[in-house]
MMTF fields as JSON, N, C-alpha, C and O atoms, coordinates in Angstrom:
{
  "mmtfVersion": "1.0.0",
  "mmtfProducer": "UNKNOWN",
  "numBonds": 399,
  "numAtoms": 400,
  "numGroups": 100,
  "numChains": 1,
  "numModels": 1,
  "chainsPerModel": [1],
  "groupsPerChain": [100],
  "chainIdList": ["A"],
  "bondAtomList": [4, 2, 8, 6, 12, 10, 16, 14, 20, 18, 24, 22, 28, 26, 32, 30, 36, 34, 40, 38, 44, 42, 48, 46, 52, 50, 56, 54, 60, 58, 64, 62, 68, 66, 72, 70, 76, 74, 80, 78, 84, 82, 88, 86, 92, 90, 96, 94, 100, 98, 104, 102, 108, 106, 112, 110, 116, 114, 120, 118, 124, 122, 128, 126, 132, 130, 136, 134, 140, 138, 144, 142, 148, 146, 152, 150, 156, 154, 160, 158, 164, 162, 168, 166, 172, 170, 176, 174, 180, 178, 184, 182, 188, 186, 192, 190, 196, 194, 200, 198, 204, 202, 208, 206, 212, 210, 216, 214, 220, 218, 224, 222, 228, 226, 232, 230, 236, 234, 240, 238, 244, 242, 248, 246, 252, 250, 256, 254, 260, 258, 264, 262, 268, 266, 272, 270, 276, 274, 280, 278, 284, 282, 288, 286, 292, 290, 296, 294, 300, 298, 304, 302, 308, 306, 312, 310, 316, 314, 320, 318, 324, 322, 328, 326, 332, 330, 336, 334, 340, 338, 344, 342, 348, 346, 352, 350, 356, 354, 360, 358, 364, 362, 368, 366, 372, 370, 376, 374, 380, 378, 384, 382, 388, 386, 392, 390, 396, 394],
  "bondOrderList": [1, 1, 1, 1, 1, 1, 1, 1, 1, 1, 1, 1, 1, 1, 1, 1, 1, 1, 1, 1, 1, 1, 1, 1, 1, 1, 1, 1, 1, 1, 1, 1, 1, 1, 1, 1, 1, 1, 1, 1, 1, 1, 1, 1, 1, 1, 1, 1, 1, 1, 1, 1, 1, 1, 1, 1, 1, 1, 1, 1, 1, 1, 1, 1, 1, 1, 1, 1, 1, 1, 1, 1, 1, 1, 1, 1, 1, 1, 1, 1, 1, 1, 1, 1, 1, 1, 1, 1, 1, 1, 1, 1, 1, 1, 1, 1, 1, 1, 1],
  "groupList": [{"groupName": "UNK", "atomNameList": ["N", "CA", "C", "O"], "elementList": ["N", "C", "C", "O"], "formalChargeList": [0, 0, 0, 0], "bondAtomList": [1, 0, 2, 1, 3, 2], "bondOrderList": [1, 1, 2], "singleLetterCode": "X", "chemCompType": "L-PEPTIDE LINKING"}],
  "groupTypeList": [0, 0, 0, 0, 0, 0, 0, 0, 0, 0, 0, 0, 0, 0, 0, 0, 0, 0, 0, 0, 0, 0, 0, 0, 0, 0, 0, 0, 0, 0, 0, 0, 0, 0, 0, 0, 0, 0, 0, 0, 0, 0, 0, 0, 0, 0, 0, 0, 0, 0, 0, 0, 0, 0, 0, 0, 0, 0, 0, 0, 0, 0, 0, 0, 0, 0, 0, 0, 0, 0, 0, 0, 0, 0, 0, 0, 0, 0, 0, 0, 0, 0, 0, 0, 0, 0, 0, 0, 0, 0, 0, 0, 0, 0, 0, 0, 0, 0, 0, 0],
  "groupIdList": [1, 2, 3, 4, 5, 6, 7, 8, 9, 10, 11, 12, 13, 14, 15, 16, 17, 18, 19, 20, 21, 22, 23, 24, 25, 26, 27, 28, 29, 30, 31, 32, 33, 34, 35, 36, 37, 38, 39, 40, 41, 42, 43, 44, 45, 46, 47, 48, 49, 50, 51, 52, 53, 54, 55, 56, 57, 58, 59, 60, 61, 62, 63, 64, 65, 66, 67, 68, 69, 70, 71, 72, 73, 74, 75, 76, 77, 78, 79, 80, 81, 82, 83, 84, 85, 86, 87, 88, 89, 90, 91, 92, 93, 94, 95, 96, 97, 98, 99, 100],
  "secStructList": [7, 2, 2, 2, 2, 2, 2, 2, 2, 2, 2, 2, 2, 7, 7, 2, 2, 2, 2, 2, 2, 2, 2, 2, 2, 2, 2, 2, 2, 2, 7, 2, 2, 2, 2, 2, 2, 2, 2, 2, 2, 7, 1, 1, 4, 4, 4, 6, 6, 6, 7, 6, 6, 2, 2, 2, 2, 2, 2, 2, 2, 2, 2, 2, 6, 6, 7, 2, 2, 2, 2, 2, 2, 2, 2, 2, 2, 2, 2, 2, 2, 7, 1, 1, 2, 2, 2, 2, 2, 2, 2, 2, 2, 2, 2, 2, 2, 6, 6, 7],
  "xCoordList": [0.826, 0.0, 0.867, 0.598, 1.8, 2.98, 3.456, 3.289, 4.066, 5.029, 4.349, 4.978, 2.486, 2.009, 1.674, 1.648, 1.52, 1.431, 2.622, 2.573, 3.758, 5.065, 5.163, 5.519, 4.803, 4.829, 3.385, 3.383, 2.673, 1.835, 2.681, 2.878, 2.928, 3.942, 4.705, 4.795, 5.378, 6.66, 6.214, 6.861, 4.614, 4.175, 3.744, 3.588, 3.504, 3.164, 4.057, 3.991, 5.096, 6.206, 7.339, 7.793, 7.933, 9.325, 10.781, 11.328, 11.129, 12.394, 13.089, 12.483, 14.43, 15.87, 15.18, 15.04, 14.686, 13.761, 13.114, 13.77, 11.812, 10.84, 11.138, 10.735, 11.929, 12.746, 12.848, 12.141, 13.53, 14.623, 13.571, 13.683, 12.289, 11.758, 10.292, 9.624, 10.293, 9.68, 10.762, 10.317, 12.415, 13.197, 13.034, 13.079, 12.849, 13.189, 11.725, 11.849, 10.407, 9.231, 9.449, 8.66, 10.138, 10.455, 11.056, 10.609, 12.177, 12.91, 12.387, 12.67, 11.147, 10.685, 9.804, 9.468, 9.649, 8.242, 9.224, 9.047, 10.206, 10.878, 12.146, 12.698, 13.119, 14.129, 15.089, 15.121, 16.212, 17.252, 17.947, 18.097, 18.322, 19.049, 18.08, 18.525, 16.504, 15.482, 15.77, 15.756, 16.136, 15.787, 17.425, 17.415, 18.497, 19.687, 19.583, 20.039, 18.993, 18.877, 18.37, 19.124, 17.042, 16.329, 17.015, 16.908, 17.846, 18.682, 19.489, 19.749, 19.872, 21.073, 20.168, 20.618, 19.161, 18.639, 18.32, 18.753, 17.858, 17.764, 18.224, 19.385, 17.496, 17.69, 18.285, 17.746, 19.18, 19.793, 20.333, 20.698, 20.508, 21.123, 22.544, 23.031, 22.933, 23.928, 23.719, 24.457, 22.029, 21.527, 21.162, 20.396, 21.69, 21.144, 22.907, 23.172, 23.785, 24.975, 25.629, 26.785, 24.145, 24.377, 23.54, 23.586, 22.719, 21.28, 21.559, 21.76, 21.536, 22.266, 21.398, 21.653, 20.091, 19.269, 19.576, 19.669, 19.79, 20.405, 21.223, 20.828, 22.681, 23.656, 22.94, 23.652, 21.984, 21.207, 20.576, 20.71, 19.859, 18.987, 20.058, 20.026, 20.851, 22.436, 22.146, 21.585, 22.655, 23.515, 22.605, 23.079, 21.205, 20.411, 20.316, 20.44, 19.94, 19.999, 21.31, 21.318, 22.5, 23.897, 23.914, 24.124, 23.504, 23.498, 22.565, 22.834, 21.276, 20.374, 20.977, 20.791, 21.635, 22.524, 23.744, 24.392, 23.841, 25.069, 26.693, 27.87, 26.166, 27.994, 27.865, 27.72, 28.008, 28.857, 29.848, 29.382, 30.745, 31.699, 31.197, 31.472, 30.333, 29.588, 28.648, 28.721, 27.881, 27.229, 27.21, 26.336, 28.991, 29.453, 29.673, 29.239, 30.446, 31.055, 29.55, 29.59, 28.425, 27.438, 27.08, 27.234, 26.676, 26.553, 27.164, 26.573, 28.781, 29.699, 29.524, 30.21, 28.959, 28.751, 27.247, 27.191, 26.542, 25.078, 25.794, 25.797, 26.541, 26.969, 27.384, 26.974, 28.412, 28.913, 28.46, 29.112, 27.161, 26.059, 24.807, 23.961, 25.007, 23.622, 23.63, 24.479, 22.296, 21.542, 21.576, 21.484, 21.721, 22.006, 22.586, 22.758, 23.138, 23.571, 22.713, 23.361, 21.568, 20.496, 20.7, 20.812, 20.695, 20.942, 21.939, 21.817, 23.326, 25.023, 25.115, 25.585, 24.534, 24.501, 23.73, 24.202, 22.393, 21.862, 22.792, 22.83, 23.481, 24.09, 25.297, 25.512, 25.894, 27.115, 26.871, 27.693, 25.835, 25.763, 25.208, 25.607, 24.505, 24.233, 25.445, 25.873, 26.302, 27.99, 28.245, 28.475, 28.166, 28.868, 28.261, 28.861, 26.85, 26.01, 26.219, 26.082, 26.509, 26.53, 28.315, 28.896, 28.772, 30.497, 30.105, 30.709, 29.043, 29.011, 28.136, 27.942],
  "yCoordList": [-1.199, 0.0, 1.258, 2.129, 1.424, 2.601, 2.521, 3.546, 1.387, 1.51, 2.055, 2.881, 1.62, 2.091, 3.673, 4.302, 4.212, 5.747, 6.406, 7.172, 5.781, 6.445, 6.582, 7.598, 5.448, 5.355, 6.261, 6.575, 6.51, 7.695, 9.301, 10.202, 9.341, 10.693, 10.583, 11.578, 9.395, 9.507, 9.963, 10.681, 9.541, 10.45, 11.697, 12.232, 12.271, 13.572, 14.43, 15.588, 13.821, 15.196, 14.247, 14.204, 13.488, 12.947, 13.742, 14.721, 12.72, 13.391, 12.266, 11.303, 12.387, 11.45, 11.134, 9.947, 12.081, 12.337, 11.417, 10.378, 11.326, 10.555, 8.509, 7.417, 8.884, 7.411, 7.092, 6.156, 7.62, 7.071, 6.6, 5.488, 7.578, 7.037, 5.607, 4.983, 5.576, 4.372, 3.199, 2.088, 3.401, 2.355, 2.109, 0.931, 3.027, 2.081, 1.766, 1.103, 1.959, 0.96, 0.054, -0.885, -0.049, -1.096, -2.514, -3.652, -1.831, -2.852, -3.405, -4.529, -2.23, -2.953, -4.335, -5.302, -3.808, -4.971, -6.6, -7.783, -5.964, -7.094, -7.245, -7.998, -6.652, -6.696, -5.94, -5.314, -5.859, -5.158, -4.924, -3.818, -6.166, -6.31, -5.35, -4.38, -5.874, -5.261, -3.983, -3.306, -3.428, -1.979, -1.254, -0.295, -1.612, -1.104, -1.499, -0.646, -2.797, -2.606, -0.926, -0.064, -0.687, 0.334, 1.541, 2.45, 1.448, 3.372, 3.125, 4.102, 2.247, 1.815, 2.719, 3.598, 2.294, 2.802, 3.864, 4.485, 4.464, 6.125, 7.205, 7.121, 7.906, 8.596, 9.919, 10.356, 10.481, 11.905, 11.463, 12.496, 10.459, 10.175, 11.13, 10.987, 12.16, 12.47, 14.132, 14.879, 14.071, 15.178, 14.677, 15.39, 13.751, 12.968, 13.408, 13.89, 13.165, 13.59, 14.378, 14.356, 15.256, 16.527, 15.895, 16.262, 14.9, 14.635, 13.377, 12.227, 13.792, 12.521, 11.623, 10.578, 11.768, 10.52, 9.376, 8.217, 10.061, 9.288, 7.775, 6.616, 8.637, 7.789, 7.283, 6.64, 7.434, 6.915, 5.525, 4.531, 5.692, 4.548, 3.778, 2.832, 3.843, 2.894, 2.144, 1.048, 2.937, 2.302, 1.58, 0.615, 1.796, 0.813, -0.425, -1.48, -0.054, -1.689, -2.243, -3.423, -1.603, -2.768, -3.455, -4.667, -2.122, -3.157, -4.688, -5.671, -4.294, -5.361, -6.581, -7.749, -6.298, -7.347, -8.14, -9.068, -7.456, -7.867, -7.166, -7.347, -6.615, -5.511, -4.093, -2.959, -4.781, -3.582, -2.575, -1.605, -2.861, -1.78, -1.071, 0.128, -1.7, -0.743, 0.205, 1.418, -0.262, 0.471, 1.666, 2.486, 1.389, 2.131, 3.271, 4.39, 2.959, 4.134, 5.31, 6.539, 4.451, 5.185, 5.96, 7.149, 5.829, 6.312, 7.799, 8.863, 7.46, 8.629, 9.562, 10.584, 9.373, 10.4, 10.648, 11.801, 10.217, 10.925, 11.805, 12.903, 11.952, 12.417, 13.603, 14.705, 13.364, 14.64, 15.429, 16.354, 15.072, 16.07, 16.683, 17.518, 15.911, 16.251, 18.047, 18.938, 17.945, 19.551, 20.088, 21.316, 19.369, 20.153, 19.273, 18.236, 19.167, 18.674, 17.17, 16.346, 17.085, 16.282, 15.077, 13.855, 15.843, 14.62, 13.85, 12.835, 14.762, 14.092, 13.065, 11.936, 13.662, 12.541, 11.139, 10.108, 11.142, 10.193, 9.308, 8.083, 9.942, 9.254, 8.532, 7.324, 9.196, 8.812, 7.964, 7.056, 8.04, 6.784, 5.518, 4.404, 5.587, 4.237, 3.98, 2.93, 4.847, 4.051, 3.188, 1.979, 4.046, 3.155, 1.681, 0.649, 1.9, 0.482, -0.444, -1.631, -0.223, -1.314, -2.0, -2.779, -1.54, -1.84, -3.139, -4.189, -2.659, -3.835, -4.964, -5.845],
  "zCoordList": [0.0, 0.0, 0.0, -0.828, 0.78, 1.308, -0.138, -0.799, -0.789, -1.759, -2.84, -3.502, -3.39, -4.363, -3.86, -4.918, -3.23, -2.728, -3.624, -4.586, -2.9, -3.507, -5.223, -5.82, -5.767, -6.936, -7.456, -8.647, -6.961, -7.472, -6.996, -7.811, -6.103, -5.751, -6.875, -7.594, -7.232, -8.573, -9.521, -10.283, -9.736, -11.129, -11.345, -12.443, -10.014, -9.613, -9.539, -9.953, -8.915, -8.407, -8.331, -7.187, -9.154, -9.044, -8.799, -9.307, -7.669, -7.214, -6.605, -6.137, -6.606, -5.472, -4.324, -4.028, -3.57, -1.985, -2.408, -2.487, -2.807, -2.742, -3.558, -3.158, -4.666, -4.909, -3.573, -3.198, -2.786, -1.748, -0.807, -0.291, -0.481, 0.139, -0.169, 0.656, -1.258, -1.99, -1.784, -1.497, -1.934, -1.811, -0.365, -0.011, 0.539, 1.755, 2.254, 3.284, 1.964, 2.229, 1.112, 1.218, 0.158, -0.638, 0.526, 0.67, 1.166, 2.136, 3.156, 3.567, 3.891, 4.676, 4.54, 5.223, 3.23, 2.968, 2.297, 2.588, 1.365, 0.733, 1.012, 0.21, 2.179, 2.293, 2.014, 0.955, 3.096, 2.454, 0.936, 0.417, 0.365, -0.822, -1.853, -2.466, -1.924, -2.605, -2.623, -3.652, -1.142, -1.082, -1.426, -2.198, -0.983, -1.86, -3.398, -4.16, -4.06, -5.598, -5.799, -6.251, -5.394, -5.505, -5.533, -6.356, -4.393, -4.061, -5.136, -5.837, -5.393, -6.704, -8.038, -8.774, -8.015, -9.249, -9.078, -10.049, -8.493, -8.058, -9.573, -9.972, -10.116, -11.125, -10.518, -9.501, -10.972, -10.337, -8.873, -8.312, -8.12, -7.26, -6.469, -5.347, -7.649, -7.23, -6.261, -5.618, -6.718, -6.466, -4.336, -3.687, -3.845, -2.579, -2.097, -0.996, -2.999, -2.045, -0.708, -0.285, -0.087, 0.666, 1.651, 2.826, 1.231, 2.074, 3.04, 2.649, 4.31, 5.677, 5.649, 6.249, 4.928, 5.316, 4.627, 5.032, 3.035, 1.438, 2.65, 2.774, 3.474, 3.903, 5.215, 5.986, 5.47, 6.926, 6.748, 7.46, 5.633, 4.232, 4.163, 4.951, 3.597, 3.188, 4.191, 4.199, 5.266, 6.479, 7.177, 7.776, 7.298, 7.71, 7.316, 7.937, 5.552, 5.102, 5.36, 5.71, 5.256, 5.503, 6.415, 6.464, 7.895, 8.85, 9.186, 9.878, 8.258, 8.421, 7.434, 7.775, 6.316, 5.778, 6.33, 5.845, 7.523, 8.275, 7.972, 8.281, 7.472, 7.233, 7.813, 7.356, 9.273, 9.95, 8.855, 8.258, 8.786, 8.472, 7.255, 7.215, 5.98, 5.638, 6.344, 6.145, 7.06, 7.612, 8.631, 8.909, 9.264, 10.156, 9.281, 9.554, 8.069, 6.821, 6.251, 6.2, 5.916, 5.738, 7.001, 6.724, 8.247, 9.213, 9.431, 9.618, 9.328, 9.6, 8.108, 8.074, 7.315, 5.893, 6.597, 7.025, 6.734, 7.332, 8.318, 7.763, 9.74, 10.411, 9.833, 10.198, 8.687, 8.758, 7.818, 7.331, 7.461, 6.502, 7.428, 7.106, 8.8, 9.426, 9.453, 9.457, 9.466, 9.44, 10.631, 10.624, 12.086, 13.435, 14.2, 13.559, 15.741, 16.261, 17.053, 17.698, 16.889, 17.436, 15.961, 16.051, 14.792, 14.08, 13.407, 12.722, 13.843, 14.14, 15.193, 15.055, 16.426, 17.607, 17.398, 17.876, 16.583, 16.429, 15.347, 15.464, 14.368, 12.965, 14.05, 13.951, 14.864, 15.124, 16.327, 16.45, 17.357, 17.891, 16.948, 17.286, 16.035, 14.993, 14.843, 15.323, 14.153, 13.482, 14.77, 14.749, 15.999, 17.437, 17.21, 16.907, 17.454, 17.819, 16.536, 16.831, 15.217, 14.199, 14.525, 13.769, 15.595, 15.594, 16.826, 17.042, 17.392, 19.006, 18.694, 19.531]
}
């Protein structure tokens, strides 16, 4: 239901933002791998480079794939894009917790 929403937003007002967020109710419903294929495909993707969530998305699915150290690496690029200090602390305790 979430994922066909998104895909009507895509035809309305397409953007990186909203891909990204169709890829990750993509993951919840079908999995990690599903949902990094997805950010993979991302059109203008390069336009997400500034955006901590883009590397937040990553780092979630890695960790749910089991690769820490990817996921620690995405973490610390969300970190050091966050928009205030409330959402550096949150990026950078995730990097901590995907290491333990």
């Amino acid at each position: 239901m979430i994922v066909s929403l998104y895909d009507t937003l895509m035809t309305i007002r397409p953007s990186p933002v909203v891909a990204l967020s169709r890829a990750i109710a993509i993951a919840q419903h079908e999995g990690a791998e599903r949902g990094l294929a997805e950010i993979a495909a991302i059109e203008q993707a390069e336009r997400l480079a500034d955006y901590p969530f883009y590397f937040a998305a990553l780092g979630e699915l890695e960790h749910q794939r089991g690769n820490g150290e990817a996921a620690r690496e995405h973490f610390l690029h969300a970190s050091a894009r966050a928009r205030n200090p409330l959402e550096r602390d949150f990026f950078e305790r995730r990097a901590q917790e995907v290491d333990e």
